[in-house]
ZAMARGU-4260 file (C-alpha; in steps of 0.2 Angstrom, whole numbers, plus 5000, padded with zeros to 4 digits):
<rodrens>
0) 5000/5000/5000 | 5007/5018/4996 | 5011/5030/5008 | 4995/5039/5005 | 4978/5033/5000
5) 4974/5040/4982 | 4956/5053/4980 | 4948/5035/4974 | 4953/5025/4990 | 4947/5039/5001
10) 4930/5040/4991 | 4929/5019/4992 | 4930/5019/5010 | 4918/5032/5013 | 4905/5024/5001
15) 4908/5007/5015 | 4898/5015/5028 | 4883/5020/5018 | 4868/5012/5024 | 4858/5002/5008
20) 4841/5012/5005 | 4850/5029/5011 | 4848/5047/5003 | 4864/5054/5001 | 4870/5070/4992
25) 4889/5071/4986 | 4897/5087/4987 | 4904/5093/4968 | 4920/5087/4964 | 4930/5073/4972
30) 4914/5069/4984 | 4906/5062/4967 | 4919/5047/4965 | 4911/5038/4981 | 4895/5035/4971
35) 4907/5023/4960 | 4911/5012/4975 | 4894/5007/4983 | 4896/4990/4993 | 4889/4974/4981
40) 4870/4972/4988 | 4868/4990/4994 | 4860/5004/4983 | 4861/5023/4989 | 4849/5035/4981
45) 4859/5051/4977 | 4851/5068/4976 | 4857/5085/4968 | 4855/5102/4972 | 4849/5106/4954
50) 4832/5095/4956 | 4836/5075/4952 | 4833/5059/4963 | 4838/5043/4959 | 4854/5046/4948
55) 4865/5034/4941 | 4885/5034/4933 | 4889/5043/4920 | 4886/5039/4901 | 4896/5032/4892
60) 4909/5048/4881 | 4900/5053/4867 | 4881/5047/4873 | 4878/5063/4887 | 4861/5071/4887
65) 4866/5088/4893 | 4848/5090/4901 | 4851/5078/4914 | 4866/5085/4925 | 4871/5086/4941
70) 4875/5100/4952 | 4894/5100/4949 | 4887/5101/4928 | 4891/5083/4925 | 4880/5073/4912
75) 4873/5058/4924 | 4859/5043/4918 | 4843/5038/4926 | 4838/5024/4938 | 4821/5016/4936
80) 4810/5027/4949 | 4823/5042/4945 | 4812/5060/4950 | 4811/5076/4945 | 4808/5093/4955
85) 4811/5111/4955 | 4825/5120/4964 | 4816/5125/4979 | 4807/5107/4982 | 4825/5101/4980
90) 4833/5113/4995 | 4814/5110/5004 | 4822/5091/5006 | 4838/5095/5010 | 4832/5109/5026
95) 4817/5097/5029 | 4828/5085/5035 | 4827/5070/5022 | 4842/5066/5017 | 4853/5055/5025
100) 4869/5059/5023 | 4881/5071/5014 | 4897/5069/5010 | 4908/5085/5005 | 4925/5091/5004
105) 4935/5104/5014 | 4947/5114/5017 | 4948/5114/5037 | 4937/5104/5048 | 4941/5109/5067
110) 4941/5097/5082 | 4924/5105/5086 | 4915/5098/5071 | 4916/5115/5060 | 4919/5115/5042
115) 4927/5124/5029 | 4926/5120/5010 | 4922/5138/5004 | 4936/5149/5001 | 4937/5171/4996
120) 4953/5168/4988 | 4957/5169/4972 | 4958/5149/4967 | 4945/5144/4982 | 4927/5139/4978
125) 4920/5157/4974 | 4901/5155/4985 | 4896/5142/5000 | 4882/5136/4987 | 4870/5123/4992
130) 4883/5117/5006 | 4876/5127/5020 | 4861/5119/5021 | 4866/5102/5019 | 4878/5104/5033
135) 4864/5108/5044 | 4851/5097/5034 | 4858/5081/5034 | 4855/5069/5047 | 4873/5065/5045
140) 4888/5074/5036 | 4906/5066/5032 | 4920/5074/5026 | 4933/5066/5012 | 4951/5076/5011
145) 4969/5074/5011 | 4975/5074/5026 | 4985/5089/5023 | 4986/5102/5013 | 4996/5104/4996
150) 5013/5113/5004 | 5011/5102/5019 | 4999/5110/5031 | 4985/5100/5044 | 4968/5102/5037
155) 4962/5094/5053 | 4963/5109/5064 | 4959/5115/5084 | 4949/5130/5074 | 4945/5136/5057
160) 4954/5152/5050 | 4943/5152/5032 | 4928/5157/5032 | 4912/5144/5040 | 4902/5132/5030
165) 4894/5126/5047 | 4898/5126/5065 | 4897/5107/5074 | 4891/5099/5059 | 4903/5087/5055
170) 4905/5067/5064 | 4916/5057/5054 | 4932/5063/5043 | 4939/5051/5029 | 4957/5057/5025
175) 4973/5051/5014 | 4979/5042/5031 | 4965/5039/5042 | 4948/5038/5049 | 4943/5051/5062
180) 4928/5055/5071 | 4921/5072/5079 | 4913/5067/5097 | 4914/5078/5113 | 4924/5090/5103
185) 4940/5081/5099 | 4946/5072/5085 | 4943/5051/5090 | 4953/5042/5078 | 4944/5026/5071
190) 4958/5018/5057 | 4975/5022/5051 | 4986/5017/5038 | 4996/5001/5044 | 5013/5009/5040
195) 5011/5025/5048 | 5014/5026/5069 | 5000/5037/5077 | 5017/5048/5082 | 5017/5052/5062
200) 5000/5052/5061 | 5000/5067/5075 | 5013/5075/5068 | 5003/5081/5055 | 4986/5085/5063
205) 4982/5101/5069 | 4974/5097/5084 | 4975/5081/5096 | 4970/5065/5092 | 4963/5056/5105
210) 4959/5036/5108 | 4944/5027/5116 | 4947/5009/5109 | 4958/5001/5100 | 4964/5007/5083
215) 4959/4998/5067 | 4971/4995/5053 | 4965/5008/5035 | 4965/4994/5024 | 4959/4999/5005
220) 4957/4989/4988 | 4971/4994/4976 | 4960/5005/4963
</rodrens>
C-alpha cells in the first residue's frame, strides 16, 4: 500500500459505511467518486441540488444528454423510479431533513466539528452554494480530504481560519491516512494506515487526536 491513500481509495471507504436504501447528496468534485464504489448488495439514492433523485454513473463519452446533469454540471443517467423537481422542492428536502447523509470536501474541519470548504481567495470555491444547508440538513455529514494540505499544512485543525460552511456539523472525517471521528469536541481516531505510527499520524494533525478503543488498521482495495 502507498504511503497515502489516492482521491479514489478515500472515496471507496467512505461509500463502506453507507447504509443500503440511504439518501445521500455528494458534494461537487471529488465527493462524486464515492457514488462509483457502493458496497455489492447495497444501493444509495443520490440527490442533487439542481432537482434529480435517483441518479445513476455517467454515460458512456460521446452518449451525454446535457439536460440531465448534476450540480457539479456533469451529464449523469437515470435509475428506474429516478424524480424530477424544481429547485426550491430540492433545498425543501435538504432543510426538511430527508436526506441521510452528505458527503463534502474541505478545506479545514476543526476538532469541534466545524467546516470549511468555501474559500474568498482567488483559486478557492467562489460561494458556499448549496453546502450550507446540507451541513445543517443532513442527518449525518462526512468529510473526504487529504490529510494535509498541498505545501504540507494540517487540514484537521483546533479552529478554522477560512471562512464557515457550518459550525458542529461534522462526525466522521475520511482522509489520505486515516479515519477520524468528531465526538465531545475532539478528534477520536477510528483507522490508520498500517505503516504510519499514530506519532506520524499526529505530527501532522492540527489538533490532538485522541483514543477510546483500540485502533483499526485503513485497509483499502488497490483501485
Amino acid at each position: 500500500m502507498s504511503e497515502t491513500l489516492s482521491n479514489a481509495q478515500i472515496a471507496w471507504r467512505a461509500a463502506q459505511d453507507i447504509a443500503d436504501g440511504a439518501y445521500v447528496n455528494l458534494g461537487i468534485g471529488f465527493p462524486e467518486m464515492v457514488a462509483k464504489f457502493q458496497p455489492p448488495g447495497r444501493q444509495a439514492i443520490f440527490h442533487t441540488e439542481n432537482g434529480i433523485l435517483n441518479f445513476g454513473e455517467a454515460p458512456a463519452p460521446g452518449e451525454e444528454d446535457w439536460d440531465l446533469i448534476n450540480a457539479g454540471k456533469k451529464a449523469v443517467t437515470l435509475k428506474p423510479g429516478a424524480a424530477f423537481f424544481h429547485h426550491a422542492d430540492s433545498f425543501a428536502m435538504v432543510r426538511g431533513g430527508h436526506l441521510d447523509v452528505a458527503i463534502l470536501g474541505a478545506y479545514q474541519v476543526a476538532e469541534t466539528g466545524d467546516l470549511a470548504n468555501w474559500s474568498t481567495g482567488p483559486k478557492g470555491v467562489p460561494a458556499v452554494g448549496g453546502a450550507m444547508d446540507l451541513v445543517h440538513g443532513a442527518k449525518r455529514v462526512a468529510v473526504i480530504t487529504d490529510h494535509v494540505t498541498k505545501d504540507g499544512k494540517p487540514k484537521l485543525v483546533e479552529r478554522c481560519t477560512l471562512p464557515l460552511t457550518g459550525v458542529g456539523c461534522v462526525t466522521r472525517v475520511y482522509t489520505s491516512l486515516a479515519v477520524i471521528d468528531i465526538a465531545g469536541g475532539h478528534f477520536v481516531l477510528r483507522e490508520k494506515l498500517p505503516t504510519l505510527s499514530l506519532e506520524a499520524l499526529q505530527a501532522q494533525t492540527g489538533a490532538k487526536l485522541y483514543l477510546d478503543g483500540p485502533v483499526a488498521d485503513l485497509i483499502v482495495p488497490e483501485i
